[in-house]
C-alpha positions in Angstrom: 9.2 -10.2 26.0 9.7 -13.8 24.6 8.3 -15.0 21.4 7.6 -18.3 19.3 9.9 -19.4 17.1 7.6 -20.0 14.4 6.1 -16.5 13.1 2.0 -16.1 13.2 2.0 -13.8 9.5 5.3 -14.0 7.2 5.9 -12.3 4.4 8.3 -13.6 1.7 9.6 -11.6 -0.9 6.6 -9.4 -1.6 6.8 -7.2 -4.5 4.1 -4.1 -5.6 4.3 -1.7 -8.2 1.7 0.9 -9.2 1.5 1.9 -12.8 5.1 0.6 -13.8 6.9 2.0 -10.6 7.5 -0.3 -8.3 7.2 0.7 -4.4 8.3 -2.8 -3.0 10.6 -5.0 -3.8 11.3 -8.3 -2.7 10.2 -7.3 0.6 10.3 -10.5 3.6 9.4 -9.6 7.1 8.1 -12.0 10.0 5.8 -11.2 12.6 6.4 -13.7 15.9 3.8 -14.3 18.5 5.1 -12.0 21.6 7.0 -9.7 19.5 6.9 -5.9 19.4 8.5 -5.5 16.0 9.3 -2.0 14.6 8.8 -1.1 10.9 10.4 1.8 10.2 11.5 3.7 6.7 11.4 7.3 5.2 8.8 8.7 3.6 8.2 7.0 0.5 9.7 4.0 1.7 7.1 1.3 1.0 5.5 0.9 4.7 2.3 1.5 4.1 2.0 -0.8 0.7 3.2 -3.4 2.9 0.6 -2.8 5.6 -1.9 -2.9 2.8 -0.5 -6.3 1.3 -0.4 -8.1 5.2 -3.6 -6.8 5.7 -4.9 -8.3 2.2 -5.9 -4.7 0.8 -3.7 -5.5 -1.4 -2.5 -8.4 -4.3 1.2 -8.9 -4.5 2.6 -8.7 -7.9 5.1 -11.7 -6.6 5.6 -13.1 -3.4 3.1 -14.8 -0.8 2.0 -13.9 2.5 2.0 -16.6 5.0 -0.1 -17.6 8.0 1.0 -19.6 10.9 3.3 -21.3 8.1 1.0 -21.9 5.3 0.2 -20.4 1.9 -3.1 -18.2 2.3 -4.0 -18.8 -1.2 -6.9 -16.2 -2.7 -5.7 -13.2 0.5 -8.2 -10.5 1.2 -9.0 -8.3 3.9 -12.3 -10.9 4.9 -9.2 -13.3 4.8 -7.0 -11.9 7.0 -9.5 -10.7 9.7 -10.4 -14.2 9.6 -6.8 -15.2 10.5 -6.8 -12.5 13.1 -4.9 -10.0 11.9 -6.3 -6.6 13.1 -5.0 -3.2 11.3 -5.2 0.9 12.9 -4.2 2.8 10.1 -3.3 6.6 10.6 -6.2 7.5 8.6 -9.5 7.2 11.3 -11.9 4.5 9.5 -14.9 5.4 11.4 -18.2 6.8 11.1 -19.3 10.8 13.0 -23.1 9.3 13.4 -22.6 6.5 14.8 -21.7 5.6 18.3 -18.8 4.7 20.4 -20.4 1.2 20.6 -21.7 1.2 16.8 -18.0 1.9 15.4 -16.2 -0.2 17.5 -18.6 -2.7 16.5 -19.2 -1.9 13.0 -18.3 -5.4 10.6 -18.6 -7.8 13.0 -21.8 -7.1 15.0 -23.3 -9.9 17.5 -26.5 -11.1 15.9 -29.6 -12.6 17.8 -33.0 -13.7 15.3 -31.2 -12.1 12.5 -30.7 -8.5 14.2 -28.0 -6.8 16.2 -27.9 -7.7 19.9 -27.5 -4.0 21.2 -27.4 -5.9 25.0 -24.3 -8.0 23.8 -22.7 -5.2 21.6 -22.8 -2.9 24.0 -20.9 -5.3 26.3 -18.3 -6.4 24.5 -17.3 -2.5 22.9 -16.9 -2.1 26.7 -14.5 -4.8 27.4 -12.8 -3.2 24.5 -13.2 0.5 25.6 -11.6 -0.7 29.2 -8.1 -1.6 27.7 -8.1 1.8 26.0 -8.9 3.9 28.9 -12.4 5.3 27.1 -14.8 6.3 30.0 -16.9 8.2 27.6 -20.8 6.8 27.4 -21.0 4.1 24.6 -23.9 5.9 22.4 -22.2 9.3 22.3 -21.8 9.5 18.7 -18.0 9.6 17.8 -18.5 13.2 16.0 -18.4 14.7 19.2 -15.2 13.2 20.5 -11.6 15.3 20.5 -9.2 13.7 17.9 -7.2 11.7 20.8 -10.4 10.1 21.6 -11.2 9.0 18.3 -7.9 7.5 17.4 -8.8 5.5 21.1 -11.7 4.4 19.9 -10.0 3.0 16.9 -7.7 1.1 18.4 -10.5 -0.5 20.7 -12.3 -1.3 17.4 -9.1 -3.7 16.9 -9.1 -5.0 20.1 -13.0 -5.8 19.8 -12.2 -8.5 17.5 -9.6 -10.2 19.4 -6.7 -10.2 16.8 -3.3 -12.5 17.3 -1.6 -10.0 14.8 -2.2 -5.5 15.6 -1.0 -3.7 13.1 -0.2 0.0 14.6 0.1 3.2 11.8 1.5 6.0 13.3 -0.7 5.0 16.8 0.2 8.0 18.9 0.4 10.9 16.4 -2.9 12.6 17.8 -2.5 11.6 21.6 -1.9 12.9 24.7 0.7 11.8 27.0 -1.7 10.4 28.9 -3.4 8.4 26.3 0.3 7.2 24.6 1.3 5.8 27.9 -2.2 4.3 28.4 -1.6 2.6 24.7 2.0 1.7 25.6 1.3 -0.1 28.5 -1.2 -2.1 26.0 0.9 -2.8 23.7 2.9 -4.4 26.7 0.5 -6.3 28.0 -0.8 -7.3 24.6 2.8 -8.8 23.7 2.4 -11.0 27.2 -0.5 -12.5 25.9 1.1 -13.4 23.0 -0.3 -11.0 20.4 2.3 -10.4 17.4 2.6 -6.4 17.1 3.8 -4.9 14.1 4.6 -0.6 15.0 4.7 2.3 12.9 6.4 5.2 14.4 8.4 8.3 13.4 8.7 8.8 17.4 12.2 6.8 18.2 11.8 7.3 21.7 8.5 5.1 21.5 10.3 2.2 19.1 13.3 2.2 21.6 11.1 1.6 24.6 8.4 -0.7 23.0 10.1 -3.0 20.4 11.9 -5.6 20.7 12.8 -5.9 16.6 12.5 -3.7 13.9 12.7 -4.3 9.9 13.6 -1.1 8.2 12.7 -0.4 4.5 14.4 2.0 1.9 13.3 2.4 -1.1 11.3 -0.5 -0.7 14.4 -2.9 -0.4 14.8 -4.3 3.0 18.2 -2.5 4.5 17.8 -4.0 7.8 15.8 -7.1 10.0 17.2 -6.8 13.5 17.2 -6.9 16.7 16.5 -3.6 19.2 18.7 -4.4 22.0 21.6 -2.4 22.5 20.7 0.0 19.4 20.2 3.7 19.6 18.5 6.9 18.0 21.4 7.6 15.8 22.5 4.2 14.4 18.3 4.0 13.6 18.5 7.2 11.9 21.7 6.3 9.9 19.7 2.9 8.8 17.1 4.6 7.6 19.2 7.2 5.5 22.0 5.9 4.8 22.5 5.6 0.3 25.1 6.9 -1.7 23.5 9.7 -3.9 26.3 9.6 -7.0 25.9 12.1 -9.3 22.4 13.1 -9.8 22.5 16.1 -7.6 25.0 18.9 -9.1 27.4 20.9 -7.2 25.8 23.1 -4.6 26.0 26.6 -5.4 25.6 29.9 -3.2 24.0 32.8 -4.4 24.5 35.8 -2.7 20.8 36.6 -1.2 19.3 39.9 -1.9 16.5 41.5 -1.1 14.3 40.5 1.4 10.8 38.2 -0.4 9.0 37.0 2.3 9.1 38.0 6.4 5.9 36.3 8.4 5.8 36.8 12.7 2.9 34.2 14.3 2.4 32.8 11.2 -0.7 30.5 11.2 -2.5 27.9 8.1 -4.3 25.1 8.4 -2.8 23.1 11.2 0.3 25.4 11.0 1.2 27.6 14.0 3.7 30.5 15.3 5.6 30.0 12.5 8.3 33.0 12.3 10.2 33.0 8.7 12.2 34.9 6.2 13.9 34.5 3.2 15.8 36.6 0.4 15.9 36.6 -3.4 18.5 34.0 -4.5 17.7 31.5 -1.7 16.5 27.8 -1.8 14.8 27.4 1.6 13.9 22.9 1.9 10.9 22.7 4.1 11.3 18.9 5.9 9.6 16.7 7.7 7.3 13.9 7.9 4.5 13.9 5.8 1.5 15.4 7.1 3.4 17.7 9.8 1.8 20.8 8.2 4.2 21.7 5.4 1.6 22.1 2.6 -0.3 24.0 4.8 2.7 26.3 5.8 3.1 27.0 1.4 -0.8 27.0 0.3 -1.3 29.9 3.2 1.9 31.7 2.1 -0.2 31.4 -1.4 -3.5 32.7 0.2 -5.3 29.0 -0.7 -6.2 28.3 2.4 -7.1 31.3 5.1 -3.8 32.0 6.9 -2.7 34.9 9.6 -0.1 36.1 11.0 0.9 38.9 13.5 3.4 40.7 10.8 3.8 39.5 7.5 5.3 41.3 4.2 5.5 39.7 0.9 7.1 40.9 -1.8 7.7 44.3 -0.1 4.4 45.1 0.7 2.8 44.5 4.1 0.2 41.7 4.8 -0.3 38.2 3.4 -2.2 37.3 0.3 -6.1 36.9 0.7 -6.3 34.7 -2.4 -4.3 32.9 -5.2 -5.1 35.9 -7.4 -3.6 38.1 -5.1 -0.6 36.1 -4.5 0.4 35.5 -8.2 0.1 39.7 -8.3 2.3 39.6 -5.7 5.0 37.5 -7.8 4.3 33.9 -5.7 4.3 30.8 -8.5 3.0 27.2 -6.8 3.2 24.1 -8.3 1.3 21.4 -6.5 2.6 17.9 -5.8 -0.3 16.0 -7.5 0.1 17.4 -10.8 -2.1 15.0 -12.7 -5.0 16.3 -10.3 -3.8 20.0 -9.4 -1.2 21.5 -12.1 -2.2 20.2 -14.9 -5.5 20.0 -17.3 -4.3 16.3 -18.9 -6.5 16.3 -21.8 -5.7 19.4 -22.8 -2.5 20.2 -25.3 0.9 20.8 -23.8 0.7 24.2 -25.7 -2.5 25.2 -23.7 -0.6 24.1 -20.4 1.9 26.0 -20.9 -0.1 29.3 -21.8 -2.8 28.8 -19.1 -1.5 31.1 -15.9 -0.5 33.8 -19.3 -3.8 33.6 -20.9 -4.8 37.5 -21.3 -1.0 38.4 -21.1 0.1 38.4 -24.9 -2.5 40.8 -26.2 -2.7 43.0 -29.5 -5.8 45.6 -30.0 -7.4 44.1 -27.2 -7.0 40.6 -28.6 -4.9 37.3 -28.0 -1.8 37.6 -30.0 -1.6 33.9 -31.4 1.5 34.6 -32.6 3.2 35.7 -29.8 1.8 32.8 -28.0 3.0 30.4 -30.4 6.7 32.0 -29.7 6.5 31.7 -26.1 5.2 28.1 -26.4 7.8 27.2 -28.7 10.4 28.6 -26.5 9.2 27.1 -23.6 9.2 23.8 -25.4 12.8 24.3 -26.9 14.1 25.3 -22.7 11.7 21.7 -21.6 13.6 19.9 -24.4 10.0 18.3 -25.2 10.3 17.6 -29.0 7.1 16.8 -31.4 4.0 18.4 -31.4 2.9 20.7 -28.8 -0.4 20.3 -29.9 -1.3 16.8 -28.7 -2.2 15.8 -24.9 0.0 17.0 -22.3 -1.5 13.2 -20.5 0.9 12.0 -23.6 4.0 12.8 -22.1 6.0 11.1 -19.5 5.5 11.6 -15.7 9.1 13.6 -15.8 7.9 15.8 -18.7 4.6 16.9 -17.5 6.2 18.0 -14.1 8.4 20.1 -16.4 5.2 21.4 -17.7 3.7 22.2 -14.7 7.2 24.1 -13.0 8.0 25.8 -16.6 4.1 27.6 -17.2 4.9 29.4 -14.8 7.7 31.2 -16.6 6.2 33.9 -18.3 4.6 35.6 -15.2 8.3 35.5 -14.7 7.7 35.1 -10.3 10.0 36.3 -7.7 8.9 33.4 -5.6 8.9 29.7 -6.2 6.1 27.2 -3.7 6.7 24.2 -5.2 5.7 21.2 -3.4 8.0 17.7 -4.1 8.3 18.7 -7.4 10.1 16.0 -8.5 8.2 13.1 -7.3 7.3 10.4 -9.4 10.0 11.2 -11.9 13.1 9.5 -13.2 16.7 10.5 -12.4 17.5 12.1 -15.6 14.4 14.4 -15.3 15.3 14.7 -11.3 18.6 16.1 -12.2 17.4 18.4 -15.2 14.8 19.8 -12.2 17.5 20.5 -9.7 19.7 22.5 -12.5 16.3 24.7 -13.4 15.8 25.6 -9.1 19.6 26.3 -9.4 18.9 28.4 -12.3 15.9 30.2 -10.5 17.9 31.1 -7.3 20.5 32.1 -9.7 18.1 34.8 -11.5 17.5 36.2 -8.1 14.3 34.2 -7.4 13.4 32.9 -3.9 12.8 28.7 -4.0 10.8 27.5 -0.9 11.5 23.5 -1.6 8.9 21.2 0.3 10.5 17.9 -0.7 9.7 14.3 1.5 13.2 13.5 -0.7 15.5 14.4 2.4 18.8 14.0 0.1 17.3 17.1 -2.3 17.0 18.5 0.6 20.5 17.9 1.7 21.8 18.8 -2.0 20.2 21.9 -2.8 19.4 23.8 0.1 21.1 26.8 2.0 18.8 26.5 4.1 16.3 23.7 5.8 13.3 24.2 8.6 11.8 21.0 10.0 8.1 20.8 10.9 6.4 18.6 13.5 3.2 18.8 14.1 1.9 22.1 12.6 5.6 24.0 13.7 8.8 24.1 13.1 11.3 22.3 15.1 14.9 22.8 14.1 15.9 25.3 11.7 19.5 23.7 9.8 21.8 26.2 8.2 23.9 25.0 5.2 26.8 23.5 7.2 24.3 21.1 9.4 22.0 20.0 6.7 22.2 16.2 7.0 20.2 13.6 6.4 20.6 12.6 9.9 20.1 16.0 11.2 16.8 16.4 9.2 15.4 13.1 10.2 16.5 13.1 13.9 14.6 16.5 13.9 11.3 15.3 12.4 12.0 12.0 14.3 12.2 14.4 18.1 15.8 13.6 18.6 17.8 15.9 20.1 20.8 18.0 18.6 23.3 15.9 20.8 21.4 12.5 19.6 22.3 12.9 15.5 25.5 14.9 16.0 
């Protein structure tokens, strides 16, 4: 594939924060006519901001985007369809009720006396539903298509509008193999008629075959702009991984496991299946991945919040799973959700009445709350949280760092046997990071069980005796102490094999 020299959409150090914490940071990346360029980055890494800024669904905090080498001045999505650029997101933008035709139209439907030219729609959607390899009539409604078909349809809703610049999010993650290589021999044949392609994939094999350059983020600093040629799995892996972690995590420790917490056969939740898993008192188990592979689904069934089966499953030493949250706290299972503004905590409530809420009922006196005893549990919470001042004012008041302390310490008094925590230290600084890590230490050292779902692949790395990687609703690679690596966990999620990230 050959390419102008001059790029169709630049970006030039674009920087985005959200609510003080910023995601990119002087972030430049150029998009030539011809190209298949790669953009590739952990989770977390600032991809999909950037998508949102080319695409003008967002406003850099500094930086400009450019077009075909000029300033675009006031940039918004009306903006940059205008200049052509064309976005498929991972998450499907269309509508059940409408048709195939109707949604791949939608936005930009041909108009004759003021009303929609069915007769011309309906040709064009099928110009567009011929590069996709959609045979399906054009007014079924796309409710009734299969996922793969839907994300087909989406991409034809690009190609309807004729874009120089197709933005690709995750394109194949709900294919078939016969649908990728239908798309992949698009994106070829879009790239020889000079289209600039910017792709987003966690599937290597499909960036090594495709693209011709790729831009990697981390931490939403640019840590490589290269070219593809010559470059394999493992050096991409080691790109995207690669940081020197200091001193935030402490010293991995090794508790001796004891008795046996949790041991599910055929193990299904949500989009999770034949999952087979155990785990022992004193362990921290990571659960990796990329986002959206089925991990939160593999903890919220384990803590009966979503339906879940399995073919044989004990918890806590009694047989079955737990039918309900209720019946999983009884069984000694804790879970503290990622979202906590949303999920763990009550934010205009006190920190005092956080802390008390899974206890409420617990300290009782003649049938009564003991207000007393509360008070001393609150106060000792507090004094372990190191939150000084008054517990009495909004927990909302608090930093990010301290109100996920909240959320993992209220948990304390039920005093569980098994800890679901879900990225519990996302959104926080280092200092509260580390304080985090030493409290999961000290829980596997009390003879708890710690089931870490972390999209942080060093905590991962740090903490954990043990690691299971999920892809698409199972797990693929199961890494014992000695072959936890960030390499190993990311090739894994990634669909590299063992010998690739050895």
């Amino acid at each position: 594939m050959t390419s102008d020299r001059s790029p169709v959409v630049e970006a030039r150090v674009l920087s985005k924060g959200f609510f003080g914490n910023p995601v990119l940071k002087g972030v430049s990346i150029s998009l030539l006519a011809g190209r298949v360029h790669a953009l590739l980055g952990e989770n977390g890494a600032g991809k999909s901001t950037l998508i949102n800024l080319l695409s003008g669904a967002l406003v850099p905090d500094a930086g400009e985007v450019l077009i075909d080498g000029k300033s675009t001045g006031r940039y918004d999505p009306k903006a940059a369809r205008a200049a052509g650029i064309a976005v498929v997101q991972q998450e499907l933008s269309l509508t059940a009720e409408l048709s195939i035709a109707e949604n791949i139209g939608l936005g930009a439907y041909p108009l004759r006396l003021g009303l929609i030219d069915y007769k011309a729609l309906r040709e064009r959607a099928a110009e567009a539903c011929a590069l996709v390899g959609l045979t399906e009539p054009l007014d079924m409604p796309v409710g009734d298509l299969a996922l793969g078909r839907r994300q087909m349809v989406e991409i034809a809703k690009a190609l309807y509008r004729k874009p120089r610049v197709l933005i690709l999010d995750e394109p194949t993650s709900s294919l078939s193999a016969h649908e990728a290589g239908v798309l992949s021999g698009l994106v070829r044949r879009l790239a020889s008629e000079r289209v600039a392609i910017l792709y987003i994939s966690h599937r290597l094999d499909e960036v090594r075959s495709l693209c011709d350059h790729v831009t990697i983020l981390k931490d939403g600093i640019v840590t490589a702009d290269q070219s593809l040629s010559g470059v394999d799995g493992q050096s991409l892996v080691r790109l995207m991984v690669g940081r020197d972690p200091g001193d935030l995590f402490p010293p991995h420790q090794t508790n001796k496991a004891g008795a046996r917490r949790i041991a599910v056969e055929g193990f299904a939740a949500g989009m999770v299946r034949d999952v087979n898993f155990s785990a022992n008192a004193g362990e921290i188990v990571g659960i990796g991945g990329l986002v959206g592979q089925g991990q939160e689904d593999f903890l919220l069934g384990l803590y009966g919040a979503i339906p879940a089966s399995a073919g044989e499953a004990e918890i806590s030493g009694r047989p079955g799973l737990a039918t309900s949250v209720g019946a999983a706290n009884a069984l000694g299972l804790a879970y503290v959700p990622a979202d906590r503004k949303k999920e763990g905590l009550v934010l205009t409530h006190s920190i005092a009445a956080n802390l008390i809420l899974p206890s409420l009922g617990q300290k009782m006196k003649n049938g009564m709350r003991d207000r007393g005893a509360e008070r001393n549990l609150i106060a000792s919470l507090a004094k372990r949280l190191d939150i000084k001042g008054d517990t009495g004012r909004a927990v909302q008041a608090l930093s990010g760092g301290n109100q996920q302390k909240v959320a993992l310490a209220k948990w304390l008094p039920k005093t569980p046997s098994i800890l679901l925590l879900n990225d519990p230290t996302r959104g926080v600084d280092i200092e509260t990071k580390r304080e985090i890590y030493l409290m999961l230490q000290g829980f596997a050292a009390e003879g708890k069980l710690v089931i870490l779902l972390s999209s942080d692949t060093p905590e991962l790395v740090h903490l954990c005796d043990r690691v299971l990687v999920f892809s698409e609703g199972r797990v693929v690679r199961s890494l014992e102490r000695g072959a936890i690596t960030e390499e190993a966990i990311v090739g894994a999620a990634m669909g590299l094999e063992r010998s690739e990230v050895a």
